[in-house]
RODO-2510 file (C-alpha; in nm, 4 decimals, decimal comma):
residues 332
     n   res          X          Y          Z
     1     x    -2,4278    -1,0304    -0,5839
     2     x    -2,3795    -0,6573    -0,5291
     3     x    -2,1796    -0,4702    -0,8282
     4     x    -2,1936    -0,7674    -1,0781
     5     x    -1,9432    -0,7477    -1,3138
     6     x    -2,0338    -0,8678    -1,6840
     7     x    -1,9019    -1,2327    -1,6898
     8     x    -2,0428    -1,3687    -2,0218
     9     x    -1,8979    -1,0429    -2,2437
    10     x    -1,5797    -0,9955    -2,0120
    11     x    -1,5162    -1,4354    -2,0171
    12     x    -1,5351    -1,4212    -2,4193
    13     x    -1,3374    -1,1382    -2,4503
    14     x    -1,0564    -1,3630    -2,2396
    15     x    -1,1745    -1,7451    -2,4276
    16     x    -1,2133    -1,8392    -2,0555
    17     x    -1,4964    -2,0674    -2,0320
    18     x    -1,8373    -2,0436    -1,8798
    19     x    -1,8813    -1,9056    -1,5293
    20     x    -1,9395    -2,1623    -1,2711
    21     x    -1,8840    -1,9604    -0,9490
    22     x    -1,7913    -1,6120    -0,8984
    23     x    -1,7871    -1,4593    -0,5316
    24     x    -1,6058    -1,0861    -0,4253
    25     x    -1,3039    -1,0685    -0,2056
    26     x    -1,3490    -0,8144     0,0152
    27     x    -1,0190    -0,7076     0,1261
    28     x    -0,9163    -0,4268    -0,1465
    29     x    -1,0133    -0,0660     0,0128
    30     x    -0,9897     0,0923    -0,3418
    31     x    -1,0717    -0,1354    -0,6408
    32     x    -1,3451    -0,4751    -0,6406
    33     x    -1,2011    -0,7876    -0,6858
    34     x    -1,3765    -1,1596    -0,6976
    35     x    -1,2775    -1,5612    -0,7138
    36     x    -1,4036    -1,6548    -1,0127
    37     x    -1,3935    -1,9957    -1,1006
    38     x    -1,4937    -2,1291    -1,4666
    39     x    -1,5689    -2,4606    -1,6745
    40     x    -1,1808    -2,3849    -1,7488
    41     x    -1,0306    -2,2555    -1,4529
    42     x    -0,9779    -2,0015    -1,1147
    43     x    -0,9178    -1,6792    -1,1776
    44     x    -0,8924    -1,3317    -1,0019
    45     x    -1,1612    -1,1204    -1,1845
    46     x    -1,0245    -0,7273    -1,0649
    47     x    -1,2846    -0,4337    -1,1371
    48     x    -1,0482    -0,1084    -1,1177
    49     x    -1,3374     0,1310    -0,9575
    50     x    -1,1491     0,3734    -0,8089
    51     x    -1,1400     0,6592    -1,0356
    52     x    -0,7768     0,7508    -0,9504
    53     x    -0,6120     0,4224    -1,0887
    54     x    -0,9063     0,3466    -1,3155
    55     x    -0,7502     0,4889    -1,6590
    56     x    -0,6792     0,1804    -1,8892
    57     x    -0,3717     0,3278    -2,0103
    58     x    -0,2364     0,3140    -1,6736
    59     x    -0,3695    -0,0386    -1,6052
    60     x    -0,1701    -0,1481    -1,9434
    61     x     0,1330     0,0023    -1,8035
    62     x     0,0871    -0,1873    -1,4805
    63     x     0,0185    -0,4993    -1,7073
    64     x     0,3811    -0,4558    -1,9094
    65     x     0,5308    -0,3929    -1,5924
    66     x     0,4318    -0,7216    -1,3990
    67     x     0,5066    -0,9161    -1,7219
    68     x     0,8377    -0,8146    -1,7751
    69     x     0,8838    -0,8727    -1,3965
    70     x     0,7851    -1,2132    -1,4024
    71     x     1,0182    -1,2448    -1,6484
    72     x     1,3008    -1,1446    -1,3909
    73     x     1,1712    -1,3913    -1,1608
    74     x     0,9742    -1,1908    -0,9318
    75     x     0,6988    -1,3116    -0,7882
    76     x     0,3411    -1,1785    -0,9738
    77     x     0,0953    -1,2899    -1,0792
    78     x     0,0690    -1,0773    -1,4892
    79     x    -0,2620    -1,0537    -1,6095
    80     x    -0,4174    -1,2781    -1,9385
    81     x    -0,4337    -1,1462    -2,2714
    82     x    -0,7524    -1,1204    -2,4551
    83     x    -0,8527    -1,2165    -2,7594
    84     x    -0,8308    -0,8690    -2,8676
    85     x    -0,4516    -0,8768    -2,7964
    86     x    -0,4959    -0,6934    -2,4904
    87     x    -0,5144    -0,7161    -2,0880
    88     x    -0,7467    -0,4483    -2,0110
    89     x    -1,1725    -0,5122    -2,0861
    90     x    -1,3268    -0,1820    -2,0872
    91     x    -1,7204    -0,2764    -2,1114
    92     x    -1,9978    -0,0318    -2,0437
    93     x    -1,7238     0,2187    -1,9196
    94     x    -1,5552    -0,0007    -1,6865
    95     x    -1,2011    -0,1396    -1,6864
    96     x    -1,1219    -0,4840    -1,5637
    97     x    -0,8314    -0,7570    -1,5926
    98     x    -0,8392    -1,1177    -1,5607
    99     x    -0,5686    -1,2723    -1,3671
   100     x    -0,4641    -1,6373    -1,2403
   101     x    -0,5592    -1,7514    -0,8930
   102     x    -0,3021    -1,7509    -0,6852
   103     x    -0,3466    -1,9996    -0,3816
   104     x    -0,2105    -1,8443    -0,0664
   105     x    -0,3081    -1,6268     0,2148
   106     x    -0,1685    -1,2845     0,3745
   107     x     0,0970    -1,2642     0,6163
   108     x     0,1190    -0,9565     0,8578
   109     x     0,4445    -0,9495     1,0432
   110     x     0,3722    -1,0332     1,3652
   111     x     0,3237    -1,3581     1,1572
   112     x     0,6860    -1,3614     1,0190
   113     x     1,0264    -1,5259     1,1765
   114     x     1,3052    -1,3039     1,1690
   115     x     1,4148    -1,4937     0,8650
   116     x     1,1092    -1,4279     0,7108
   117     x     1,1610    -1,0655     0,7841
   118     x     1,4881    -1,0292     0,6347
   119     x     1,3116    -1,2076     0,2949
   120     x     1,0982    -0,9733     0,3057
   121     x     1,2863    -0,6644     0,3248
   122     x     1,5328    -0,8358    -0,0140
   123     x     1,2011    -0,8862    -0,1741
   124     x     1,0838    -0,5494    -0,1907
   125     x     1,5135    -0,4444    -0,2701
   126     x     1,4508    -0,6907    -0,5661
   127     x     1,1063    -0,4898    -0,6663
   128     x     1,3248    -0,1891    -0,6983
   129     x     1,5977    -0,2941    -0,7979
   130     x     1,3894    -0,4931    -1,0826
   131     x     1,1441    -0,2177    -1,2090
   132     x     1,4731     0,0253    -1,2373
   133     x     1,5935    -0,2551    -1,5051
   134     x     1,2363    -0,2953    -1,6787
   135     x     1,0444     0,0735    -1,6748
   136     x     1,1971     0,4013    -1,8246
   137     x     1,3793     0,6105    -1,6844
   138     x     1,1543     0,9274    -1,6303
   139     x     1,0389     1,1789    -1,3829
   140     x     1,3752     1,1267    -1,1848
   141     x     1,3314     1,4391    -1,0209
   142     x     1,2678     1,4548    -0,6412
   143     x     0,9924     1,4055    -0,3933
   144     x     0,7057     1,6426    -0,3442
   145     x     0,7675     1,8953    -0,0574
   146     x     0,6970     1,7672     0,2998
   147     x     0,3144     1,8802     0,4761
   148     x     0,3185     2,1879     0,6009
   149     x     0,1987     2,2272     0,9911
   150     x    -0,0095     2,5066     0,8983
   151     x    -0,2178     2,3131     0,6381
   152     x    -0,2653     2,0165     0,8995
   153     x    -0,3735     2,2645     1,1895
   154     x    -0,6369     2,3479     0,9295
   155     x    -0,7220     1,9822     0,8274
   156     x    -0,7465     1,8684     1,2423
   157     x    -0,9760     2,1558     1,3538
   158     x    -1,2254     2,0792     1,0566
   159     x    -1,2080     1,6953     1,1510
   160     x    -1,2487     1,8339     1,5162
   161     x    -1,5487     2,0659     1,3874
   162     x    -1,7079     1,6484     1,2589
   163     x    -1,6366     1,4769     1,5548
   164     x    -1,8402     1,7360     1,7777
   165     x    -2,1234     1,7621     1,5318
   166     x    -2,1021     1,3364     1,4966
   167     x    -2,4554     1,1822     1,6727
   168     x    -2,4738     0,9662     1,8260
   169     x    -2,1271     0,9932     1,9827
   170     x    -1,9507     0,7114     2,0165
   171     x    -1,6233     0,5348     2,1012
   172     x    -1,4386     0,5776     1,7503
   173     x    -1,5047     0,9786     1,8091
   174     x    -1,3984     1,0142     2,1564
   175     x    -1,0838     0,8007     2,0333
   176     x    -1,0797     1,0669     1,6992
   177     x    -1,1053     1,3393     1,9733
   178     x    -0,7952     1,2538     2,1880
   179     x    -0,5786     1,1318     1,8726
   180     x    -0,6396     1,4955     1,7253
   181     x    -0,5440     1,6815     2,0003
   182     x    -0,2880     1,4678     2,0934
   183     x    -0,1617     1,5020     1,7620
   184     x    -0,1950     1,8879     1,7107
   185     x     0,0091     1,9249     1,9948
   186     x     0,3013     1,7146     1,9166
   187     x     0,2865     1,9437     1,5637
   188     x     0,3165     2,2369     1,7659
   189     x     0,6221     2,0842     1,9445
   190     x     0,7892     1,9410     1,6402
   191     x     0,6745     2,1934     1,3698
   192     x     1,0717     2,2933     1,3399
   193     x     1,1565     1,9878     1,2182
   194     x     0,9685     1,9553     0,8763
   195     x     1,1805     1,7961     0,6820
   196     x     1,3426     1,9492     0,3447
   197     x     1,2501     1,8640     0,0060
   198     x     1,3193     1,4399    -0,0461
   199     x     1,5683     1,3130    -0,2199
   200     x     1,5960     1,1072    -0,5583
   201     x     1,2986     0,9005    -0,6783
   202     x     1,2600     0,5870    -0,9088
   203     x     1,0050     0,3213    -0,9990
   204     x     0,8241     0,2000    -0,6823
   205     x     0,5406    -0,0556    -0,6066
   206     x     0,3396     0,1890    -0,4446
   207     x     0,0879     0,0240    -0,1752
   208     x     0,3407    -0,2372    -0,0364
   209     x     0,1594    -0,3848     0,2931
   210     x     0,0678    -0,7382     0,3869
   211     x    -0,2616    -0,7791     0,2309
   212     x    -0,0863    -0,7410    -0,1233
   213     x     0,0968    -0,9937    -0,0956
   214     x     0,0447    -1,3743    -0,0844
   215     x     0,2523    -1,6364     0,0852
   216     x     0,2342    -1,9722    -0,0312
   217     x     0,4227    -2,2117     0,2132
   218     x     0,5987    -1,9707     0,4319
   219     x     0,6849    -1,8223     0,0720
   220     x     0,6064    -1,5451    -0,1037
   221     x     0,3953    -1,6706    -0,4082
   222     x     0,2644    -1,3173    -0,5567
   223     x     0,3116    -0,9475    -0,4801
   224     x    -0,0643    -0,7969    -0,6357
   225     x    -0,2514    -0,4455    -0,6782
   226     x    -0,0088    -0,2668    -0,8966
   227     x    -0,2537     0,0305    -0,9258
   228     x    -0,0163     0,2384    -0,7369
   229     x     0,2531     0,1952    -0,9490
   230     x     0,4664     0,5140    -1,0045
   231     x     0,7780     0,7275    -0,9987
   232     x     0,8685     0,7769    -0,5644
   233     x     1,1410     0,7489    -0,3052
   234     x     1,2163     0,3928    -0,2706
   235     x     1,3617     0,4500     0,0253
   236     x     1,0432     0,6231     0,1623
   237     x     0,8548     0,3238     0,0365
   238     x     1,0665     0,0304     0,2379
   239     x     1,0382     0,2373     0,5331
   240     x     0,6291     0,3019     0,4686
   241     x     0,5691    -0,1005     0,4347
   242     x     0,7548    -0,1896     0,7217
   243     x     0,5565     0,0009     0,9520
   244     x     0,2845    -0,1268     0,8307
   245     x     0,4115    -0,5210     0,8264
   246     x     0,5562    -0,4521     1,1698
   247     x     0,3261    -0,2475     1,3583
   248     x     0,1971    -0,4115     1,6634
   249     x    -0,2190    -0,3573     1,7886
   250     x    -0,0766    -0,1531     2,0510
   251     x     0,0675     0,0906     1,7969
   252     x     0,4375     0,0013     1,8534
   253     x     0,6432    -0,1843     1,6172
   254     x     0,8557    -0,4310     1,6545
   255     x     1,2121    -0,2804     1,6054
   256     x     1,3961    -0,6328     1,5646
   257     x     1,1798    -0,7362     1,2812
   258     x     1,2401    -0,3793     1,1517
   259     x     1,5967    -0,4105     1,1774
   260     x     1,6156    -0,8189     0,9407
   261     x     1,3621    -0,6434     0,7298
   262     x     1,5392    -0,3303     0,6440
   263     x     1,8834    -0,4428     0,6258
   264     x     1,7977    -0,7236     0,3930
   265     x     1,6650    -0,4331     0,1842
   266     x     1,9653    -0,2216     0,1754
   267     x     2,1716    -0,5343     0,0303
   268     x     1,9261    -0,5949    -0,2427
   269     x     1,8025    -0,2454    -0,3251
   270     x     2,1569    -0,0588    -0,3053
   271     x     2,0357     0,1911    -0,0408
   272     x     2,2666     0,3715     0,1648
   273     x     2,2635     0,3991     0,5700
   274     x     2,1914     0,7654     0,5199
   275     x     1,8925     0,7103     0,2359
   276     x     1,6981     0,5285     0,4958
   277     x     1,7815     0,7366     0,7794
   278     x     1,6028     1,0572     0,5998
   279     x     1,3295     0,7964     0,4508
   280     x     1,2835     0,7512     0,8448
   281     x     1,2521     1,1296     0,9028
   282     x     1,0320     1,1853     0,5531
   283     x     0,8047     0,8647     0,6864
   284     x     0,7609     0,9727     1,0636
   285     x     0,6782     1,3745     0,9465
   286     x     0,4401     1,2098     0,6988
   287     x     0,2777     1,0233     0,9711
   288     x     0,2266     1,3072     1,2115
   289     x     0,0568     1,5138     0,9711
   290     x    -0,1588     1,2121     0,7883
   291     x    -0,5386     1,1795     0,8661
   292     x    -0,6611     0,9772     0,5462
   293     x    -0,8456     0,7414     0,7836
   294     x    -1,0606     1,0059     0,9662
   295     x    -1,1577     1,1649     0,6121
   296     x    -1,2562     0,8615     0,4557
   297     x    -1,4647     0,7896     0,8425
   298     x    -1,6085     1,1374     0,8602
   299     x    -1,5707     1,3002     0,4881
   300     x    -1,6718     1,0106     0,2805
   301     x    -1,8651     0,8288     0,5281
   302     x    -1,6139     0,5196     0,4598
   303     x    -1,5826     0,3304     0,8057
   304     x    -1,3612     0,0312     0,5981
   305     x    -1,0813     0,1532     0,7682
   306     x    -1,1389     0,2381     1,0746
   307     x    -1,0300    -0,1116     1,2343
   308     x    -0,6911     0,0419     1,1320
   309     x    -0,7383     0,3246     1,3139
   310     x    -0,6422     0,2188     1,6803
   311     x    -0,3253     0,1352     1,6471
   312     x    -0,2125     0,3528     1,3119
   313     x    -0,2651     0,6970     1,5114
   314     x    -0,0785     0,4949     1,8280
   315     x     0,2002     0,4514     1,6237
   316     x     0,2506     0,8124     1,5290
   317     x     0,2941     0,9086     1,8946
   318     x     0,4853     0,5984     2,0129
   319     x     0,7497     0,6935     1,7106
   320     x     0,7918     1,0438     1,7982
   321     x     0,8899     0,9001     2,1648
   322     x     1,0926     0,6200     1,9613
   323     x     1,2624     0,8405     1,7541
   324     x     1,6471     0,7792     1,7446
   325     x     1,5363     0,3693     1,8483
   326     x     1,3296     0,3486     1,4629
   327     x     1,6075     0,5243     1,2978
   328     x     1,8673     0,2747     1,4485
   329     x     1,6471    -0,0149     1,3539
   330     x     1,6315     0,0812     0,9532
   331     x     1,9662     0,2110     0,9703
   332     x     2,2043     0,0620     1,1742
***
């Protein structure tokens, strides 16, 4: 098994038995998860790998944080505590955290009813509306200042400069080709509208999209991967997770899911009309000048996303046409 984690020091530290099975899940792009199943029960085993959400003081935090959530009633799934008192292992210079397993399975929204939609949307309000009773109140500043154009002219002719010098060529550059172009010239047309600095900021999730989160039943039964965790626009975060729930393959989304999801959320969460119309604005500039897939493809040498590809760099250009239509959708 590739990147074994320790399971006899890590399953004494946690009084958890004797492994019996233990087998990865392969679906987390930034930290190594498996199913482990001992003599006393299943369990998610997490290895936080990435080096960005890898500090254990930041894990504990994230720990505290689902704990005092489940104590609200939301849906989580907290980590165990060790016999040490605490939830993080550090072993050989490594941080992991034992969880339950939660049975269920991921739900993208093409997969949802419009009722489904609209629980959706009041779940994440409830997230926000939740961590602003349980974390401190800090950082309550506002958003980092939008991309600037110039900065992302730079960025697409040095992805350009990769995609020429790629061999053998192949379909995922000529589709890298035609995106950046496409997309350097609907900067040049829009570069007046970069929007101003964002607005107030609070406790968010932070990576809100359908494969963290488990439905159980047509239910959800556990919102996971807290790494992300951290002081942002809230507003800016409802609008980022719909487009991911609701995009469709063809890179459009689907505007009446949009419109359950995100009114559901304005209920629960508090948020104004206006909040999510310049959450909207913040999300679609964001969009235009984001290339994260085509540096982790040709930077990092990371294909793991690049099924995402097709219809992510669709939806940029289909929302730009769209405009006033997705604005309607999250705030009318």
């Amino acid at each position: 098994m590739p990147h074994a984690p320790p399971l006899g020091a890590l399953l004494r530290q946690y009084a958890a038995g004797s492994a019996l099975t233990c087998d990865p899940v392969d679906q987390g792009l930034l930290n190594r998860g498996y199913r482990l199943r001992t003599t006393r029960g299943r369990y998610f085993l997490k290895h936080h790998f990435d080096p960005e959400t890898a500090d254990p003081v930041a894990i504990a935090r994230q720990h505290r944080a689902t704990q005092r959530l489940a104590d609200l009633g939301v849906p989580v799934a907290p980590p165990l505590t060790g016999t040490d008192g605490r939830t993080v292992a550090v072993i050989g210079g490594h941080a992991y955290a034992l969880h339950p397993w939660i049975d269920g399975r991921h739900q993208h929204g093409g997969q949802l009813t419009g009722e489904q939609c609209a629980r959706l949307g009041a779940l994440l309000g409830v997230v926000h509306a939740s961590l602003e009773q349980v974390m401190p109140v800090e950082g309550r500043t506002r958003a980092n200042p939008a991309s600037d154009p110039v900065d992302t002219f730079a960025l697409i002719d040095r992805l350009l400069a990769r995609v020429r010098h790629h061999r053998p060529l192949d379909t995922f550059d000529e589709l890298a080709r035609h995106r950046l172009l496409e997309r350097r010239a609907l900067l040049e047309r829009h570069a007046d509208r970069r929007p101003p600095q964002g607005g107030s900021v609070g406790w968010v999730h932070g990576d809100f999209h359908p494969f963290n989160l488990l439905y159980r039943d047509g239910e959800p039964a556990a919102i996971v991967d807290w790494d992300r965790l951290g002081v942002h626009p809230r507003a800016e975060e409802a609008v980022r997770a719909a487009v991911i729930f609701f995009v469709r393959p063809v890179g459009a989304l689907d505007l009446a899911k949009v419109r359950a999801y995100a009114r559901a959320y304005r209920r629960t969460a508090g948020a104004t009309p206006c909040e999510l119309t310049a959450a909207v604005h913040r999300v679609w500039w964001e969009r235009l000048n984001d290339f994260w897939m085509l540096r982790w493809h040709y930077e990092r040498g990371d294909t793991r996303a690049d099924p995402q590809f097709p219809a992510a760099s669709a939806l940029a250009v289909w929302w730009t046409r769209q405009y006033d239509a997705v604005r309607e959708a999250f705030a009318g």
